[in-house]
mmJSON file of the N, C-alpha and C atoms, coordinates in Angstrom:
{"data_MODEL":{"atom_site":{
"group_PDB":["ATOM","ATOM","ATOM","ATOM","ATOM","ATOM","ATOM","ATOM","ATOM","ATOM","ATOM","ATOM","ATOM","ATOM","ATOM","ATOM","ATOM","ATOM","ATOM","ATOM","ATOM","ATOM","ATOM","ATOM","ATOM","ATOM","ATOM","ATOM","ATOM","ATOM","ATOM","ATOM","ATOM","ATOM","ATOM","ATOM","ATOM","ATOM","ATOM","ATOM","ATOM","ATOM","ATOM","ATOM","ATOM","ATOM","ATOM","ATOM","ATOM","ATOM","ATOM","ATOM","ATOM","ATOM","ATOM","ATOM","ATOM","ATOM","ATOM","ATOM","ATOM","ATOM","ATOM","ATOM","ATOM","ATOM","ATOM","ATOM","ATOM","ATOM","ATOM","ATOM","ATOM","ATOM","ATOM","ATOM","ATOM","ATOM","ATOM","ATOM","ATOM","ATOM","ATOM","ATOM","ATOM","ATOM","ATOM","ATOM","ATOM","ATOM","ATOM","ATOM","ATOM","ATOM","ATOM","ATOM","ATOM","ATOM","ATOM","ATOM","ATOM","ATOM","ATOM","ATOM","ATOM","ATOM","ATOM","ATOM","ATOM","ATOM","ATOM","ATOM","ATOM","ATOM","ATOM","ATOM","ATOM","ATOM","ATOM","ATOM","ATOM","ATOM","ATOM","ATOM","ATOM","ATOM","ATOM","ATOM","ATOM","ATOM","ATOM","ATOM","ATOM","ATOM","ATOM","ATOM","ATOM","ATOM","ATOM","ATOM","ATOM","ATOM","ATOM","ATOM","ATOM","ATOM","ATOM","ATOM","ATOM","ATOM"],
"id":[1,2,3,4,5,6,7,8,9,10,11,12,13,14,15,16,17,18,19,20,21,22,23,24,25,26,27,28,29,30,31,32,33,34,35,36,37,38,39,40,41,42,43,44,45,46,47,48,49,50,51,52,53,54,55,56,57,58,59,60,61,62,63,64,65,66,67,68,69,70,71,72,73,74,75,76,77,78,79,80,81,82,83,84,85,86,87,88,89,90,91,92,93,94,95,96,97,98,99,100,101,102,103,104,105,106,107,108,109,110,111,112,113,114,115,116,117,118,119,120,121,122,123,124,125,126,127,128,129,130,131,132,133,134,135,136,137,138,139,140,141,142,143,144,145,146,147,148,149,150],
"type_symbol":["N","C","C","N","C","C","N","C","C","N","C","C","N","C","C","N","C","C","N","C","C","N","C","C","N","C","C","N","C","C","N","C","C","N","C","C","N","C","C","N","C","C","N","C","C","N","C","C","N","C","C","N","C","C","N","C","C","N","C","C","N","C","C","N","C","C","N","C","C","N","C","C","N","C","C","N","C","C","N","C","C","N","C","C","N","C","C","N","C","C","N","C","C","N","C","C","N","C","C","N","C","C","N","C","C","N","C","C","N","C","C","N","C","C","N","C","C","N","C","C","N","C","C","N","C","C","N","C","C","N","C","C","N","C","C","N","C","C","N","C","C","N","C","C","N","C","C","N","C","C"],
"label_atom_id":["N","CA","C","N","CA","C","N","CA","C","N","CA","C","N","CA","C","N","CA","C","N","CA","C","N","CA","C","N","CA","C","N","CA","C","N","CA","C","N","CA","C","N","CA","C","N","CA","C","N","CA","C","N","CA","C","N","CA","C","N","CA","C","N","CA","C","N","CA","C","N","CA","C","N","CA","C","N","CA","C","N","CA","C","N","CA","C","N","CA","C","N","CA","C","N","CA","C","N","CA","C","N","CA","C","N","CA","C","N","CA","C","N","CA","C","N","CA","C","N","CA","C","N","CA","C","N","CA","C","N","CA","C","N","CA","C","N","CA","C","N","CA","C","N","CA","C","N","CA","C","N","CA","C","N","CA","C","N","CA","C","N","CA","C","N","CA","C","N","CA","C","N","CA","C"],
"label_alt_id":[null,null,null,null,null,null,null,null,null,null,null,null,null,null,null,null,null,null,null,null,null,null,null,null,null,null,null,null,null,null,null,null,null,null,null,null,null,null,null,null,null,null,null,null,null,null,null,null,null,null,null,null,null,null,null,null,null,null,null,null,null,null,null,null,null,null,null,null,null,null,null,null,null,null,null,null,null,null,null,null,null,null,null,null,null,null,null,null,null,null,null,null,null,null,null,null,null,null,null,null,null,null,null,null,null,null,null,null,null,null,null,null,null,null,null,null,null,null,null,null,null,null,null,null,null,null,null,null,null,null,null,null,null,null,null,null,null,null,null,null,null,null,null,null,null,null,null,null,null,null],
"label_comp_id":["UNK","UNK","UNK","UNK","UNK","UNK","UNK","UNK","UNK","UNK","UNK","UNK","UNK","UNK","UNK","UNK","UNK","UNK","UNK","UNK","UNK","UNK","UNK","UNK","UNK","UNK","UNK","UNK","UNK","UNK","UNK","UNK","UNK","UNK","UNK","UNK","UNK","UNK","UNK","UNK","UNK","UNK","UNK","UNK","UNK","UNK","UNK","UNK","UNK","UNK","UNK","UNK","UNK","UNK","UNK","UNK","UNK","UNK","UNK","UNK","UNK","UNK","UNK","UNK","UNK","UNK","UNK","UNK","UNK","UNK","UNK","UNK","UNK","UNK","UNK","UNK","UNK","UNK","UNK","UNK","UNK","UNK","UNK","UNK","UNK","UNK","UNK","UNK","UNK","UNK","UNK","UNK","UNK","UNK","UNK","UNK","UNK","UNK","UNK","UNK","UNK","UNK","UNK","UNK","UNK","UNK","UNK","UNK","UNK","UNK","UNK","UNK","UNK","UNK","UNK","UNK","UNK","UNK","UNK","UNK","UNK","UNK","UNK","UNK","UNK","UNK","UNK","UNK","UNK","UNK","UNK","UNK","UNK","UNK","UNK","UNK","UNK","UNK","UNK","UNK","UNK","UNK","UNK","UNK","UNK","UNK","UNK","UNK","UNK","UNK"],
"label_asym_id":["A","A","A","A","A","A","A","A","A","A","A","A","A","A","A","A","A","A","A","A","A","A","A","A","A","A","A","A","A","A","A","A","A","A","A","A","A","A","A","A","A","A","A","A","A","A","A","A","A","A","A","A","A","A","A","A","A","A","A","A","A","A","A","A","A","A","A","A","A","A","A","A","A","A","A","A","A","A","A","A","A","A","A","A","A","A","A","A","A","A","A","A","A","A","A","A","A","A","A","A","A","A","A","A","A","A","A","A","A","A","A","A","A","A","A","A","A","A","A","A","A","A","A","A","A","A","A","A","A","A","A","A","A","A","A","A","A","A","A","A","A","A","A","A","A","A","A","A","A","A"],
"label_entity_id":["1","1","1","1","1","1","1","1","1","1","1","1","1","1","1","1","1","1","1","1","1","1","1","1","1","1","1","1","1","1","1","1","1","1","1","1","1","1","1","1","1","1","1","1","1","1","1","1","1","1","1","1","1","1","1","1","1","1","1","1","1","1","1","1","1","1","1","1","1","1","1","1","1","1","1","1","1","1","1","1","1","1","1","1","1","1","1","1","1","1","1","1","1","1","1","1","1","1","1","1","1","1","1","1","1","1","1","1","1","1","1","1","1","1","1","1","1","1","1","1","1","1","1","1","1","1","1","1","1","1","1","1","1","1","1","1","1","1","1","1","1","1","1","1","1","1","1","1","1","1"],
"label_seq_id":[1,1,1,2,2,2,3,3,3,4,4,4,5,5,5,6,6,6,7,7,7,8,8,8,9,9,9,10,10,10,11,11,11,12,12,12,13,13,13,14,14,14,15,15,15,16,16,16,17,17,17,18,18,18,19,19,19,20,20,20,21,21,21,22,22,22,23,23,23,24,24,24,25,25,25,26,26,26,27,27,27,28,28,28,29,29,29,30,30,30,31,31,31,32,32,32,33,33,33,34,34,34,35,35,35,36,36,36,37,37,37,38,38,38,39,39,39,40,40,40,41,41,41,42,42,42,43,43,43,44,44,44,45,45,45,46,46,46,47,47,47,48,48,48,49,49,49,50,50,50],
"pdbx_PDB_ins_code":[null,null,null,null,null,null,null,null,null,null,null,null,null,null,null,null,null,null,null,null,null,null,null,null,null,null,null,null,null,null,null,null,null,null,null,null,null,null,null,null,null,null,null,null,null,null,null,null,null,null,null,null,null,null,null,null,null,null,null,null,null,null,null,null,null,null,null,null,null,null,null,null,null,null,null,null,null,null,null,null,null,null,null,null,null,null,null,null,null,null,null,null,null,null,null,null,null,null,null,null,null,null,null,null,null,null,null,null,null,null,null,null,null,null,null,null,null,null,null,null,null,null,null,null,null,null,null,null,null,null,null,null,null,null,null,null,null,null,null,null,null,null,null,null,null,null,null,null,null,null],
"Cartn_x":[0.841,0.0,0.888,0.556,1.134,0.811,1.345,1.334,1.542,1.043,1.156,2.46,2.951,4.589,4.226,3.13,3.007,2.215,1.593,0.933,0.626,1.357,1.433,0.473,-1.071,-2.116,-2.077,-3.244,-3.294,-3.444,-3.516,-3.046,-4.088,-4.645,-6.29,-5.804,-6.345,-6.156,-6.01,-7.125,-7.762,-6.606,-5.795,-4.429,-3.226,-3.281,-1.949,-0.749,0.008,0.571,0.37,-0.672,-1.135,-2.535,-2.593,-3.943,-5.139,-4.946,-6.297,-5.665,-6.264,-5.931,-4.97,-5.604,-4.98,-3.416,-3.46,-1.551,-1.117,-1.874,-1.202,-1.03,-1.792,-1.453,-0.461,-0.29,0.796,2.338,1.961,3.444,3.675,2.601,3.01,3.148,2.859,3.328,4.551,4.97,6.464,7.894,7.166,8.045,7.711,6.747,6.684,7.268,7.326,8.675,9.788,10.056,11.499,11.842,10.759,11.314,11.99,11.433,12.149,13.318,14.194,15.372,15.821,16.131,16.678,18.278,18.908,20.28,20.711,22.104,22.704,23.808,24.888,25.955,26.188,27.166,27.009,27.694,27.022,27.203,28.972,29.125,30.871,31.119,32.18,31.946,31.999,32.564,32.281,30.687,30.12,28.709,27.645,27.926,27.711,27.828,28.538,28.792,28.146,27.672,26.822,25.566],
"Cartn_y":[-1.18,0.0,1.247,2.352,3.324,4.404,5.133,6.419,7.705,8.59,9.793,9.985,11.271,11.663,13.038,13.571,14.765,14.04,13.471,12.599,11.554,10.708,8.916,8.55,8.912,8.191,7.406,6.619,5.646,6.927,6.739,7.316,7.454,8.039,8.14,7.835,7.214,7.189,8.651,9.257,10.288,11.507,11.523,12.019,12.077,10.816,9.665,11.092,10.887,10.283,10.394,11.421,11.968,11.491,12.128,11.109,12.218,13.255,14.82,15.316,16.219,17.59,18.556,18.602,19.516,19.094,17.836,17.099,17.581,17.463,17.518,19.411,19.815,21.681,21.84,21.479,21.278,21.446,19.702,20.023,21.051,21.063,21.972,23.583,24.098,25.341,24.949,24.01,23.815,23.927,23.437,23.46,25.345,25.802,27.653,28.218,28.071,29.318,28.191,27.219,26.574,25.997,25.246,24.351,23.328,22.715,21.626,22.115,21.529,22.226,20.884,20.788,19.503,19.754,18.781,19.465,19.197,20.016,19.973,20.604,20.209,20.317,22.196,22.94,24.352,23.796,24.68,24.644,25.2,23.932,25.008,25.951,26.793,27.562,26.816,26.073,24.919,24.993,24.546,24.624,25.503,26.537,28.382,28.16,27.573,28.345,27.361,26.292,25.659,26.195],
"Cartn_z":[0.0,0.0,0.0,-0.655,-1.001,0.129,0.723,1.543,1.189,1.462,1.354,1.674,1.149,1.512,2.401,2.865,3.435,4.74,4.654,5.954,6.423,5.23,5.671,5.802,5.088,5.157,3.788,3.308,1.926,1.518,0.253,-1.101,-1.225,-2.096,-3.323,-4.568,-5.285,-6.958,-7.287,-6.715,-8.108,-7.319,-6.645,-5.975,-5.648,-6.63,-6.362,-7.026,-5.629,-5.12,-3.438,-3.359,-1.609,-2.059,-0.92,-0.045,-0.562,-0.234,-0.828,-1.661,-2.561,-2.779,-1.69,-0.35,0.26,0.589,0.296,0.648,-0.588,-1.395,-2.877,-2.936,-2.481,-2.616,-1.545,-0.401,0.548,-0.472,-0.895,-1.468,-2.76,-3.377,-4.16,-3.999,-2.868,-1.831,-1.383,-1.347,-0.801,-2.148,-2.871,-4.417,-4.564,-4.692,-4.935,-3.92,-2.808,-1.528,-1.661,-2.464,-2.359,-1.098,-0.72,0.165,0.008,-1.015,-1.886,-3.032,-3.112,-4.086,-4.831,-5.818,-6.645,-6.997,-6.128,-6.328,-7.376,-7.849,-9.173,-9.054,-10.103,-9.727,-10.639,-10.01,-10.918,-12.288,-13.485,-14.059,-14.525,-15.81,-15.779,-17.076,-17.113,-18.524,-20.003,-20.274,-21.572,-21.586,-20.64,-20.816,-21.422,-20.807,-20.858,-22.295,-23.342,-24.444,-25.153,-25.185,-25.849,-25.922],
"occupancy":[1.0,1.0,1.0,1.0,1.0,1.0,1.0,1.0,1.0,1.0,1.0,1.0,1.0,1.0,1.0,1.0,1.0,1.0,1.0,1.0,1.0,1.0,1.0,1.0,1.0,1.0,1.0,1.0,1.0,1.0,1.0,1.0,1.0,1.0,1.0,1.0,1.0,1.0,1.0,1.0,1.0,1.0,1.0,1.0,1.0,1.0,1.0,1.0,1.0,1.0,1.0,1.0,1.0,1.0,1.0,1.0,1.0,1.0,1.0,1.0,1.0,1.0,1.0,1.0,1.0,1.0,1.0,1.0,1.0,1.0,1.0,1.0,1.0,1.0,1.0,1.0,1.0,1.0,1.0,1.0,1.0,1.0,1.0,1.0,1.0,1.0,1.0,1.0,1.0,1.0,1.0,1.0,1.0,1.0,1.0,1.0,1.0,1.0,1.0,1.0,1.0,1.0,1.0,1.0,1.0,1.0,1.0,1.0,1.0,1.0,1.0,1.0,1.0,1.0,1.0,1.0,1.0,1.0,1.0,1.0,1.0,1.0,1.0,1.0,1.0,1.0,1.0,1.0,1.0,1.0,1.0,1.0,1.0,1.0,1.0,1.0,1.0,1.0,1.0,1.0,1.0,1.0,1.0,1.0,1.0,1.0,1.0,1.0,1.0,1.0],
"B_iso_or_equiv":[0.0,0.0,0.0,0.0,0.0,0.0,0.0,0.0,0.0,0.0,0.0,0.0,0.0,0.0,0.0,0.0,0.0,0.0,0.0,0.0,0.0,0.0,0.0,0.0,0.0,0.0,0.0,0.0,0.0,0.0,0.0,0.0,0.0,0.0,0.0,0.0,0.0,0.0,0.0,0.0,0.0,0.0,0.0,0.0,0.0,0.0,0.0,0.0,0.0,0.0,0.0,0.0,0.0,0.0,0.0,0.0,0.0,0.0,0.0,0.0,0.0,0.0,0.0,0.0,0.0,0.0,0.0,0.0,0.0,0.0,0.0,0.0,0.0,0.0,0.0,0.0,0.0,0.0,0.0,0.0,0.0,0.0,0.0,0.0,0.0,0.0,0.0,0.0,0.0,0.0,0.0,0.0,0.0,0.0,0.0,0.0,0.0,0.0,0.0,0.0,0.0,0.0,0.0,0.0,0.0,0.0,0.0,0.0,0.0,0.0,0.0,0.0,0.0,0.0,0.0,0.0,0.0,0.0,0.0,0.0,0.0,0.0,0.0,0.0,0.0,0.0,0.0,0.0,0.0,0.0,0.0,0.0,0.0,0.0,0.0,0.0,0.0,0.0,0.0,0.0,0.0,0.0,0.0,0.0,0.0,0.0,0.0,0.0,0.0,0.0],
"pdbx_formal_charge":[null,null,null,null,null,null,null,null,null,null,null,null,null,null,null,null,null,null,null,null,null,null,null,null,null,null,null,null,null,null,null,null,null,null,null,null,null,null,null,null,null,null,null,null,null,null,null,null,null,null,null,null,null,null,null,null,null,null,null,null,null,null,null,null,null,null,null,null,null,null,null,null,null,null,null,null,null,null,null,null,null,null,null,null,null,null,null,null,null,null,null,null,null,null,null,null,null,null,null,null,null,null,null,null,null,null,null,null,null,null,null,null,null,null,null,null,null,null,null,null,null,null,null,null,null,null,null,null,null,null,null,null,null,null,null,null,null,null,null,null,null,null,null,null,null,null,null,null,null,null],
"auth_seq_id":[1,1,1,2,2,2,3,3,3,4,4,4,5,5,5,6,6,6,7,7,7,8,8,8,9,9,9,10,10,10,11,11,11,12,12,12,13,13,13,14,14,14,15,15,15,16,16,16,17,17,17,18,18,18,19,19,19,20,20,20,21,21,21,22,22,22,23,23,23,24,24,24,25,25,25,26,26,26,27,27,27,28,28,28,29,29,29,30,30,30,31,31,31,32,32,32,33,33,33,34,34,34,35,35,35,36,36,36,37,37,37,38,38,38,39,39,39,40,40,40,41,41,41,42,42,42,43,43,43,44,44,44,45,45,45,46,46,46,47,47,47,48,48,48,49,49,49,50,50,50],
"auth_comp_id":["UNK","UNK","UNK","UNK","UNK","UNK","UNK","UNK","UNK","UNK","UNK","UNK","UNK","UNK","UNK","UNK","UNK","UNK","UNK","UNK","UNK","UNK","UNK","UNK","UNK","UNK","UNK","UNK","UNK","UNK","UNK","UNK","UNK","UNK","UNK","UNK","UNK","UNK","UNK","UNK","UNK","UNK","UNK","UNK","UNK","UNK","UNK","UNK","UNK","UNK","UNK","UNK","UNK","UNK","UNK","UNK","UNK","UNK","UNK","UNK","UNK","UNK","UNK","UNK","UNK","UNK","UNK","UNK","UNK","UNK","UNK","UNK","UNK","UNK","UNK","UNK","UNK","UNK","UNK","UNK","UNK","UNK","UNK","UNK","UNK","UNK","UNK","UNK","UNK","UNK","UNK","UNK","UNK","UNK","UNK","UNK","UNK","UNK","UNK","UNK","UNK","UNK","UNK","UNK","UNK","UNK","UNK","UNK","UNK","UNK","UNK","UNK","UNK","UNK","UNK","UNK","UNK","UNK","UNK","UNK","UNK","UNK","UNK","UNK","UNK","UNK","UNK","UNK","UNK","UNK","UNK","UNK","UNK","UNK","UNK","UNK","UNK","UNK","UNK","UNK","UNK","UNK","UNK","UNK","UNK","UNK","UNK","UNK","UNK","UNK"],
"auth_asym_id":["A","A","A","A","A","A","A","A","A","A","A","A","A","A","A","A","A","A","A","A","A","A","A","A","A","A","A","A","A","A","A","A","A","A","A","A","A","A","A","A","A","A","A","A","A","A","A","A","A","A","A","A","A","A","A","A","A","A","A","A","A","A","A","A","A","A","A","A","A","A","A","A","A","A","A","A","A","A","A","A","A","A","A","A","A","A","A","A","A","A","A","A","A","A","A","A","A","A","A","A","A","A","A","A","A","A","A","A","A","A","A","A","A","A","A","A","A","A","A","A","A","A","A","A","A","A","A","A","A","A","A","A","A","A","A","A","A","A","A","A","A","A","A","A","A","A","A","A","A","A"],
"auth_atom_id":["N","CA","C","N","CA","C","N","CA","C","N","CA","C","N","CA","C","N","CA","C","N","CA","C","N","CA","C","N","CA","C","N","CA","C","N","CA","C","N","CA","C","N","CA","C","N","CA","C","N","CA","C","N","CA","C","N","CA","C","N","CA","C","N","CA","C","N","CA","C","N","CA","C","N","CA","C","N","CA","C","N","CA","C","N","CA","C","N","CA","C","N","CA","C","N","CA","C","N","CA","C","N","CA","C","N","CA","C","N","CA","C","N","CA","C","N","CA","C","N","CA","C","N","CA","C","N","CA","C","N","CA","C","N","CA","C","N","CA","C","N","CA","C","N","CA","C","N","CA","C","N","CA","C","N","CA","C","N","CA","C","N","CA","C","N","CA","C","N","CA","C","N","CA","C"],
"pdbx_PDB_model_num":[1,1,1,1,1,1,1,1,1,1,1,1,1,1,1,1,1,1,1,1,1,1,1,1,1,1,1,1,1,1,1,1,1,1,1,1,1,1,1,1,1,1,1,1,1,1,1,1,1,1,1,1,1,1,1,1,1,1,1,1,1,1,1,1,1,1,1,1,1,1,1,1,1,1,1,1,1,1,1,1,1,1,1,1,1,1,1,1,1,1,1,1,1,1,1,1,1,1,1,1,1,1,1,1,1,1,1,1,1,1,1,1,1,1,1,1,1,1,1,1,1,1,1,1,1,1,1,1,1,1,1,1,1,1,1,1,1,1,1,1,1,1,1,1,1,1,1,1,1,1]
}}}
């Protein structure tokens, strides 16, 4: 069984991968003020010029 990642309840289909809407707007308020960050390495100048 699948869990929510914002409140560890079951999942919903029609929400998958959270459980409501409101888990699912949760995290996606967390991705808009940058709570969540996807790391990456800096870019180098070779790159820049492509």
């Amino acid at each position: 069984m699948n869990v929510c990642p914002i409140c560890k309840k079951p999942t919903d289909p029609q929400h998958r991968p959270f459980c409501s809407k409101r888990c699912a707007d949760i995290d996606l308020g967390r991705w808009l003020t940058e709570s969540y960050v996807v790391p990456a390495r800096p870019a180098s100048e070779d790159d820049e010029e492509s």
